[in-house]
C-alpha positions in Angstrom: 26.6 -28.2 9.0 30.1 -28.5 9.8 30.8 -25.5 11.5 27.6 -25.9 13.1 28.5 -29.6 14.4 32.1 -27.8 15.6 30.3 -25.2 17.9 28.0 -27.6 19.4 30.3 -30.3 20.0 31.9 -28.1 22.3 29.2 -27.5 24.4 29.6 -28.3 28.5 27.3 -31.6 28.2 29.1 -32.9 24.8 32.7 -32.2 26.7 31.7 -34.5 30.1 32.3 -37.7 27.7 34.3 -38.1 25.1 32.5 -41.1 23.5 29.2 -38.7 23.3 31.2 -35.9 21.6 32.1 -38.8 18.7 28.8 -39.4 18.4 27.8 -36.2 18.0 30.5 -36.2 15.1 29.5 -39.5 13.6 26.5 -37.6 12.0 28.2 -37.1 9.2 28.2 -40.4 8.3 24.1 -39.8 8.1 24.6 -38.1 4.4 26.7 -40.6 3.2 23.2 -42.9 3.5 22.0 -40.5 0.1 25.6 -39.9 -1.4 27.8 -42.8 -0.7 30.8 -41.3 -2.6 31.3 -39.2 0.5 32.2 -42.1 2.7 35.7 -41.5 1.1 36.0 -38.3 2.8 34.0 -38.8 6.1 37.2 -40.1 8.2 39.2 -36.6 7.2 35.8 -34.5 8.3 36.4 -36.2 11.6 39.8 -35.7 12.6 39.7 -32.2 11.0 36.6 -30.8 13.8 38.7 -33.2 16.6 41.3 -30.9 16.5 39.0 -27.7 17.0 39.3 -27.3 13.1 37.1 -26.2 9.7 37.2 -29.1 7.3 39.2 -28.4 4.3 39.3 -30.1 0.9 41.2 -28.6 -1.8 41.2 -30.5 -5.5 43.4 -28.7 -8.8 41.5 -27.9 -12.4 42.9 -31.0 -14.2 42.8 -33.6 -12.2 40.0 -35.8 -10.2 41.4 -36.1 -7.3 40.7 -34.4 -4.2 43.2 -33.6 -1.2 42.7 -33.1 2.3 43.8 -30.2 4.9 46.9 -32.8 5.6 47.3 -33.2 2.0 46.1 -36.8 1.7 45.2 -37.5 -1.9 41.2 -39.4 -2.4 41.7 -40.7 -5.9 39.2 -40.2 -8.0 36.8 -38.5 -5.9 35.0 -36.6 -8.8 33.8 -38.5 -11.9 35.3 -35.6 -14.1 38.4 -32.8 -13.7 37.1 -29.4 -13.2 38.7 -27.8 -16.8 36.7 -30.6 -19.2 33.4 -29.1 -16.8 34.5 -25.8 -17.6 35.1 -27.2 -21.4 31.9 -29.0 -21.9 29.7 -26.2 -20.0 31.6 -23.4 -22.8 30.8 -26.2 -26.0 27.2 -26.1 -24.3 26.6 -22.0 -24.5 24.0 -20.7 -26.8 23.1 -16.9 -27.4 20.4 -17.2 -25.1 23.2 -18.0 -22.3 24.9 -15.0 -24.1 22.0 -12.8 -23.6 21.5 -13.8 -19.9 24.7 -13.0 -19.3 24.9 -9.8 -21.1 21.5 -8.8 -19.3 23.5 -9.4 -15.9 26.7 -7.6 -16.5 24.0 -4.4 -18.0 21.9 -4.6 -15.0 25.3 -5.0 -12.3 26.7 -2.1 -14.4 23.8 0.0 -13.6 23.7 -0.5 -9.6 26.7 1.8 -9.7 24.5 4.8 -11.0 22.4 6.6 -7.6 18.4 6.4 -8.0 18.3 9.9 -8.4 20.9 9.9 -11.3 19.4 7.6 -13.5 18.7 8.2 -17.2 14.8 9.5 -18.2 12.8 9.7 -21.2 11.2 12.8 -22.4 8.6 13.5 -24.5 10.8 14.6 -27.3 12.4 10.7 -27.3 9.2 10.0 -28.9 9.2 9.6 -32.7 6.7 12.1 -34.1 5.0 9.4 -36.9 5.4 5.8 -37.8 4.0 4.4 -41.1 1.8 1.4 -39.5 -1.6 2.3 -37.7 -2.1 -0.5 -34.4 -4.0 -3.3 -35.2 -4.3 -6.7 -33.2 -2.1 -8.2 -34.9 0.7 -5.7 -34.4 -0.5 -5.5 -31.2 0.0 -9.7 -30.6 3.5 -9.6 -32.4 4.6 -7.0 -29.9 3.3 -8.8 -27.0 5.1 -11.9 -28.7 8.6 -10.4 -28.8 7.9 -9.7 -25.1 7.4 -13.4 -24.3 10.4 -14.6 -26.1 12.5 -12.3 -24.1 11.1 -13.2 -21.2 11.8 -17.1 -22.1 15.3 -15.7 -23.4 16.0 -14.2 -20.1 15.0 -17.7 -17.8 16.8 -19.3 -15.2 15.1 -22.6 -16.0 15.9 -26.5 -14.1 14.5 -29.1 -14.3 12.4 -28.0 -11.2 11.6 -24.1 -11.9 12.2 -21.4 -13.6 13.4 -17.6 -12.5 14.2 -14.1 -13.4 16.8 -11.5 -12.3 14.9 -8.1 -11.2 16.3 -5.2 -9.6 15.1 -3.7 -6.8 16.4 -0.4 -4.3 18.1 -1.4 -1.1 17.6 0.5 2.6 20.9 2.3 1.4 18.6 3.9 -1.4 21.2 1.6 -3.9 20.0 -0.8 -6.5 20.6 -4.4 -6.0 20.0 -7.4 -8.6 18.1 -9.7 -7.4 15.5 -12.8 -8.3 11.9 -12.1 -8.4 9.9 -12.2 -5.5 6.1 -13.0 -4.5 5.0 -10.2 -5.9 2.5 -9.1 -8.2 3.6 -6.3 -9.0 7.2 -6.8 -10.1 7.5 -10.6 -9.0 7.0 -14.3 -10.5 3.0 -14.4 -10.1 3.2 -11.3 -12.5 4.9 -12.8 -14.9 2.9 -15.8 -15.1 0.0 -13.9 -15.3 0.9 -12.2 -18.6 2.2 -15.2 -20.0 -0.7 -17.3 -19.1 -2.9 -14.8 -21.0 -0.4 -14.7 -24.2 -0.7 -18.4 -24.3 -4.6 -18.0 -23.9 -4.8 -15.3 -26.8 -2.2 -16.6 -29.2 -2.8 -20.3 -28.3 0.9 -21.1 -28.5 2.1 -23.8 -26.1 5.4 -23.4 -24.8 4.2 -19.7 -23.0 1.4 -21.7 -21.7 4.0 -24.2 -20.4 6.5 -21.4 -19.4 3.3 -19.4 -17.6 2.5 -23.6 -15.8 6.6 -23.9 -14.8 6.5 -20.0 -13.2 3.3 -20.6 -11.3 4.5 -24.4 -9.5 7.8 -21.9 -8.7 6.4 -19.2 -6.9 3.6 -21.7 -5.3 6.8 -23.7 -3.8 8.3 -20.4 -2.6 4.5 -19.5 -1.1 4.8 -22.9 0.6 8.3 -22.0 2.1 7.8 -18.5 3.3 4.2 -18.9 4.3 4.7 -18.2 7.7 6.5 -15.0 7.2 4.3 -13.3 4.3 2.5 -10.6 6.3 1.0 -8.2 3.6 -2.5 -8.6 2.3 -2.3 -5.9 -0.3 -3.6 -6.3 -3.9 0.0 -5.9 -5.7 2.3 -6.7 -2.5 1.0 -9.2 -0.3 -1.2 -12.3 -0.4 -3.9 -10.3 -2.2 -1.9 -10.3 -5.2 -1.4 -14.1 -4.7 -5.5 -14.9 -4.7 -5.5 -12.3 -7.8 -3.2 -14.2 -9.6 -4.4 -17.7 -8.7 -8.1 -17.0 -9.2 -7.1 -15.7 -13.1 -4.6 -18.5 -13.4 -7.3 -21.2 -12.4 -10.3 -19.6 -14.7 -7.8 -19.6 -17.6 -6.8 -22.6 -17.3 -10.4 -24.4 -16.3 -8.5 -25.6 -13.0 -10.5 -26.2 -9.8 -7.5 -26.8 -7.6 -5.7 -23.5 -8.2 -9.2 -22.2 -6.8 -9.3 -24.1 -4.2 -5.9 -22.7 -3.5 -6.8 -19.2 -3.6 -10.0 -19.8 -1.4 -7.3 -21.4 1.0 -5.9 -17.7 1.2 -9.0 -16.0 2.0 -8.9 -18.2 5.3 -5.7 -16.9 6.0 -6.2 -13.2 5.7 -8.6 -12.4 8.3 -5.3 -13.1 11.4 -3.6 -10.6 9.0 -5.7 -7.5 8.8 -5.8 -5.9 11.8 -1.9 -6.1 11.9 -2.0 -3.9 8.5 -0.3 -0.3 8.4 -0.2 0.5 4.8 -4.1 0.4 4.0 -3.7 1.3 0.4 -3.9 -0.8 -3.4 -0.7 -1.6 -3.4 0.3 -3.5 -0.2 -2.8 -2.7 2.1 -6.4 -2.7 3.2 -7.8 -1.5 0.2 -5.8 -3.6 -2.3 -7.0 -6.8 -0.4 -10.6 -5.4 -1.0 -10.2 -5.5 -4.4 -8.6 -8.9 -4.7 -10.8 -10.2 -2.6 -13.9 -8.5 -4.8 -12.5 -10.0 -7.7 -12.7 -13.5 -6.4 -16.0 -13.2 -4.6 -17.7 -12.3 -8.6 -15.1 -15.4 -10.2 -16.6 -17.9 -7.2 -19.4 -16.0 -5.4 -17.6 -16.9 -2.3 -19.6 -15.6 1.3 -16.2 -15.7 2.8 -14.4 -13.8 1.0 -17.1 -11.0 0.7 -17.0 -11.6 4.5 -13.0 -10.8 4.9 -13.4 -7.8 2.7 -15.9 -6.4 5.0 -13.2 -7.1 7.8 -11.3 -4.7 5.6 -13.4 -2.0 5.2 -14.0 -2.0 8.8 -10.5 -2.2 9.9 -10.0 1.1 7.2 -12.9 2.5 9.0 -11.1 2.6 12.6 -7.9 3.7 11.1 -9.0 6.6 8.8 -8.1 10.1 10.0 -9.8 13.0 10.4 -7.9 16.2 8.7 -9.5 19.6 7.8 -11.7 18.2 5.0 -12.7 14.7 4.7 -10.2 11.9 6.2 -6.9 10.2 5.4 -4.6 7.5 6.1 -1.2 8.7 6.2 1.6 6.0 6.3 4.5 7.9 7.9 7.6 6.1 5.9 5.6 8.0 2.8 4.5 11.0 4.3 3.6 13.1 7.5 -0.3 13.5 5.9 -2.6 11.3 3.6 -1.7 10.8 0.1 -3.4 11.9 -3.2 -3.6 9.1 -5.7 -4.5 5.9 -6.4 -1.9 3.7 -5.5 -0.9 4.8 -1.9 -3.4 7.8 -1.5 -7.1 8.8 -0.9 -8.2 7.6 -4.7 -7.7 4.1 -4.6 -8.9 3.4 -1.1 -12.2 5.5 -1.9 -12.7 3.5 -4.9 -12.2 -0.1 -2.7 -15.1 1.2 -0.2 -17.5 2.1 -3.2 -17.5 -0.9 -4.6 -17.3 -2.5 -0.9 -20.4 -0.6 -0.5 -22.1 -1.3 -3.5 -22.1 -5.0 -3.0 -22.8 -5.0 1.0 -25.0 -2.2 0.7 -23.4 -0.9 4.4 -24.0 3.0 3.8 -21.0 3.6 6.4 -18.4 2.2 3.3 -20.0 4.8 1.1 -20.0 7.9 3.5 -15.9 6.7 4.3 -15.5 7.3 0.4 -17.2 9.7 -0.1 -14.6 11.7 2.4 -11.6 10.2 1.0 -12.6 12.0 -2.0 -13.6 15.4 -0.2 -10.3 15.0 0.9 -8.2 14.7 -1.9 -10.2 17.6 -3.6 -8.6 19.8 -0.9 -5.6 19.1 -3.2 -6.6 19.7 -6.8 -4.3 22.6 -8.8 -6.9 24.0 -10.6 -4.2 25.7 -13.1 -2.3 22.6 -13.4 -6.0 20.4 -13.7 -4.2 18.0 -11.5 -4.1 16.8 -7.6 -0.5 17.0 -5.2 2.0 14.6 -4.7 2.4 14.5 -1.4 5.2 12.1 -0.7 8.3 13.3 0.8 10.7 11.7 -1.8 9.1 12.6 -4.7 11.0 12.8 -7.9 9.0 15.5 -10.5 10.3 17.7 -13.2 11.7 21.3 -12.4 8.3 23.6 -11.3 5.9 20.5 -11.8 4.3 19.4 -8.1 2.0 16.5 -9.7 2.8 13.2 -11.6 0.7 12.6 -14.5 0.1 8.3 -13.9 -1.9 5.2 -12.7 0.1 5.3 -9.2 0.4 9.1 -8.2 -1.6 12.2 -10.0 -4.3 12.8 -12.5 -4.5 9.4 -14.4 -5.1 7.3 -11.1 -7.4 9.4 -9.8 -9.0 10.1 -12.8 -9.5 6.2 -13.3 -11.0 5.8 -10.0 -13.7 8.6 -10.2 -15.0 6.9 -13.8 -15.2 3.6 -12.5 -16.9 4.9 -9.1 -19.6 6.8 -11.5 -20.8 3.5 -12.4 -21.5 3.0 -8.4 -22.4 7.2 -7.4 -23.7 9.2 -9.9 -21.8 12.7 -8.6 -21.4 15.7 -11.5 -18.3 16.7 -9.1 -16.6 13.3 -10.0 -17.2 13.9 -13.6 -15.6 17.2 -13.8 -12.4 15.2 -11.9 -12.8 12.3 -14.8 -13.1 15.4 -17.5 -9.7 17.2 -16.0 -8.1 14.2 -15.5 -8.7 13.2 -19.3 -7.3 16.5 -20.8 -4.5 16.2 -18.3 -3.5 12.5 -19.2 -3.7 13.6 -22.7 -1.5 16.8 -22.8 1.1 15.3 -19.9 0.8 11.6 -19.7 2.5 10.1 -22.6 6.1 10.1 -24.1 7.6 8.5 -21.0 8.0 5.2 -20.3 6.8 2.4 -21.4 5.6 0.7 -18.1 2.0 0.0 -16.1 3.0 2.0 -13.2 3.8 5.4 -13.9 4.6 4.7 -18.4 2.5 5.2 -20.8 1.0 1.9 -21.6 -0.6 2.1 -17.8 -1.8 5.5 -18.6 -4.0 4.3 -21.5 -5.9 2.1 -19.2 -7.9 5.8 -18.8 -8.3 5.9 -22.1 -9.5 2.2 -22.3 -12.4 2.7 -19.6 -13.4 6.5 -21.1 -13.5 5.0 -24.6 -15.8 2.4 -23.1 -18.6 5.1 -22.2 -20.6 7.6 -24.0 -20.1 10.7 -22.4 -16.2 10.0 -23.2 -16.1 8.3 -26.5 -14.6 11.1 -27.9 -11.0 9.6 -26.7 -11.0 7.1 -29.1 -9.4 8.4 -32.1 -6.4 9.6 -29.4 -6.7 6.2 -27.8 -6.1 4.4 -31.3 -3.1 7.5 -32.1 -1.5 7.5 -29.4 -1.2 3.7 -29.2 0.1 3.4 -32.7 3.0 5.4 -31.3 3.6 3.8 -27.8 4.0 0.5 -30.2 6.1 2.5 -32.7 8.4 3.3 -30.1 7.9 0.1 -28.1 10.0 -1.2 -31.6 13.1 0.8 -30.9 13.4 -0.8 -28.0 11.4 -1.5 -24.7 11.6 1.4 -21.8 10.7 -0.2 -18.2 9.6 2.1 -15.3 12.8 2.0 -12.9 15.7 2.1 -15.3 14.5 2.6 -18.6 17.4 0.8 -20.8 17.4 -2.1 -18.3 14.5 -5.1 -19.6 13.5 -5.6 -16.4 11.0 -8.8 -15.9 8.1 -7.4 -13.8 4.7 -6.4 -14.4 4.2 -3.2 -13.1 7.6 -1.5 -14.7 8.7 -3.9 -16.6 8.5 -6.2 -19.7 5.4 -8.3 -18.7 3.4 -5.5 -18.3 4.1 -4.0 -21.4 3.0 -7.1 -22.7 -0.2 -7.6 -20.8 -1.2 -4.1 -21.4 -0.6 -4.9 -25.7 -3.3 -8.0 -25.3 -5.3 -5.9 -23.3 -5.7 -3.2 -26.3 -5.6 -6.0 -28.6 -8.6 -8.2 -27.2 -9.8 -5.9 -24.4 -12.9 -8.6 -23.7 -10.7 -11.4 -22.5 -7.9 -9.7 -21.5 -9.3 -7.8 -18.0 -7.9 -4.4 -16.2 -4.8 -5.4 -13.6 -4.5 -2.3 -12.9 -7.9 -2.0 -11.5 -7.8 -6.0 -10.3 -10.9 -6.9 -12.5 -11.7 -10.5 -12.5 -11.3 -12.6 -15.1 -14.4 -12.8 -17.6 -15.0 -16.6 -17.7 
């Protein structure tokens, strides 16, 4: 404000009169209305900016006193010295302030390591046996030992609470940094998991924890409104109606619906500008959010907006030598394969757009999505192209093996579509992408994003049918040693001996993924955006 009040009192109107210009000045004296002890210091403010200068105050560890730039002592400007603050703030340190602090210097430690240098599980990490077979309650205790962490690793006031994330900068450098708005690695997903641990282990303080988290990303929502321009299901304000419309049928709370119907009005002015049209921060994504809601609150509008959606993919889509794409050039110079930012998930968004509008042109739009991404299947490799520029795979491999990019996505998305299209062609995918997933997709990371608690969700749905009920004995083994592992120590999706916050690859994913296994009922699919079942 003061450097602010310096420039502007010099400008040509303020400089014709000099009585003006000391008006201008006597603003100051407009916070000393709220904090009277400034009063004391007002006058020195004043003569410092009359002579073209930055107000400077200067005070000294032990003492109370504070000095001006002339070195004119105020007496017992603060109510305590500066050392007993420092001394009382020390005698006040717990270990969870010690493992805050830890967590930072870890995580500031590890910005210094390039992207591409970073540490990575193998299969081989992977103990080869553990004594105790998954059950729930192993399952819950995990998932517990997640939520303390996560309280553990709070920046809580008396107004809010926060986490520290980490993020990659433009420079391609990682940064630490608060959560964001997010689902997929900001506050709502965090709430969201701890909302449902509350739910299934009826403990309090994550319900309270899950309560403060949601009133601190609903004041950020407030403040950055205007400039929130993504409607996508995991980066955008389709993640935001996701999490509200779970957050208020958890918690039996009309307004938080009311809210999330309040975003659904403000999505249509946002569609046509989007240029990502995929799950994650696009088009297809807000079709799925928006899906979700309309089965919670059988809402006309928002079956309405996502119609908006599948139209506005319509007029974008691309025609290539089989089927159509969307390509998003800061990805790739063609469409991509998979379900996160490729042909997979968008496909899947239309079916089920389709199924419920019954507009045949949804269908036929998916239907070549699909023919398109078949044009890149590795029959040897039982497995579909990555197709990103930047993509980081093992020497001689061309295909991740996970929920965002590869077999397991895609794989996902042609079992749930057989629900909607009976088609033996996306059963044979479903069938590769199974025996794939199993021989490739585990002994990673822990994480829902590309780890290996995000590549069980396959198993979870195939398990669930009868043609592919067969996976259950490697759904129940190969959990009982994700959660073996999961006890040597957590591995999140970006930097693997970092405990990242977030849900997609970090801690509160593992979590939600563990109550999902353990009570697979209440606890519904994130990463297909299922609604909630109350």
């Amino acid at each position: 404000m003061r450097c602010g009040l310096l420039s502007e009192s010099f400008h040509p109107h303020l400089l014709r009169d000099a009585l003006v210009r000391d008006r201008l000045l006597d603003r100051l004296w407009m916070r000393a209305l709220h904090a009277p002890h400034l009063a004391k210091i007002i006058p020195a403010e004043q003569a410092d900016l009359q002579r073209a200068d930055i107000p400077l105050f200067v005070t000294r560890p032990s003492v109370r006193d504070l000095y001006t730039s002339r070195g004119e002592r105020v007496q017992g400007f603060f109510p305590k010295c500066g050392i007993d603050l420092v001394h009382a703030r020390i005698e006040n340190l717990d270990t969870d302030d010690l493992q805050r602090q830890l967590w930072l210097v870890r995580a500031s430690l590890a910005t210094l390591v390039p992207p591409q240098e970073r540490p990575r599980r193998h299969r081989n990490d992977y103990p080869s046996s553990h004594n105790a077979t998954a059950d729930g309650e192993l399952l819950l205790a995990a998932a517990r030992a997640i939520g303390n962490r996560l309280e553990t690793l709070a920046f809580a006031d008396g107004e809010g609470v926060r986490w520290m994330g980490m993020t990659l900068t433009a420079k391609n450098r990682w940064s630490v940094v608060p959560l964001g708005l997010d689902l997929y690695d900001g506050l709502p997903g965090v709430a969201l998991f701890l909302a449902y641990l509350g739910e299934i282990t009826r403990e309090e303080r994550y319900i309270a924890l899950a309560r403060t988290t949601y009133r601190t990303f609903r004041k950020d929502v407030e403040q950055a409104s205007s400039t929130l321009r993504g409607i996508g299901g995991y980066d955008g304000w389709g993640g935001l109606l996701f999490t509200l419309m779970h957050l208020g049928a958890l918690w039996s709370e009309p307004d938080l619906l009311h809210e999330a119907t309040q975003i659904i009005d403000i999505l249509p002015q946002l569609i046509e500008q989007d240029t990502d049209f995929d799950i994650i921060g696009g088009a297809a994504g807000c079709i799925a959010a928006l899906l979700s809601a309309h089965q919670c609150i059988s809402s006309n509008n928002a079956l309405a907006v996502a119609t908006q959606c599948g139209e506005h993919l319509l007029s974008r889509a691309e025609s290539m030598n089989r089927g159509i794409g969307w390509i998003r050039p800061s990805l790739a110079p063609v469409p991509l394969t998979g379900f996160s930012h490729g042909a997979a998930g968008i496909a899947w968004a239309l079916l089920r757009l389709a199924a419920i509008t019954g507009q045949s042109r949804f269908r036929g739009a998916a239907l070549a999505a699909m023919e398109y991404e078949r044009s890149h299947y590795r029959p040897v490799e039982a497995n579909w192209t990555d197709l990103r520029v930047e993509t980081q795979l093992k020497q001689g491999e061309r295909a991740m093996t996970a929920w965002c990019h590869g077999a397991t996505g895609i794989g996902l998305a042609r079992l749930c579509s057989l629900q909607l299209l009976d088609d033996p062609a996306m059963k044979e995918e479903v069938e590769a992408a199974l025996r794939t997933t199993l021989s490739k997709g585990f002994g990673g990371n822990h994480c829902l994003c590309h780890g290996d608690l995000g590549n069980l969700e396959l198993l979870i749905q195939a398990a669930d049918t009868k043609m592919w009920e067969w996976v259950s004995a490697d759904l129940q083994r190969i959990t009982t040693s994700i959660l073996g592992d999961i006890h040597l120590g957590w591995a999140c999706g970006m930097l693997p001996d970092i405990d990242l916050p977030g849900l997609m690859t970090g801690l509160a994913g593992i979590g939600y993924q563990l109550l999902r296994i353990a009570a697979p009922r209440t606890v519904p699919s994130v990463l297909l955006l299922s609604p909630s079942p109350r």
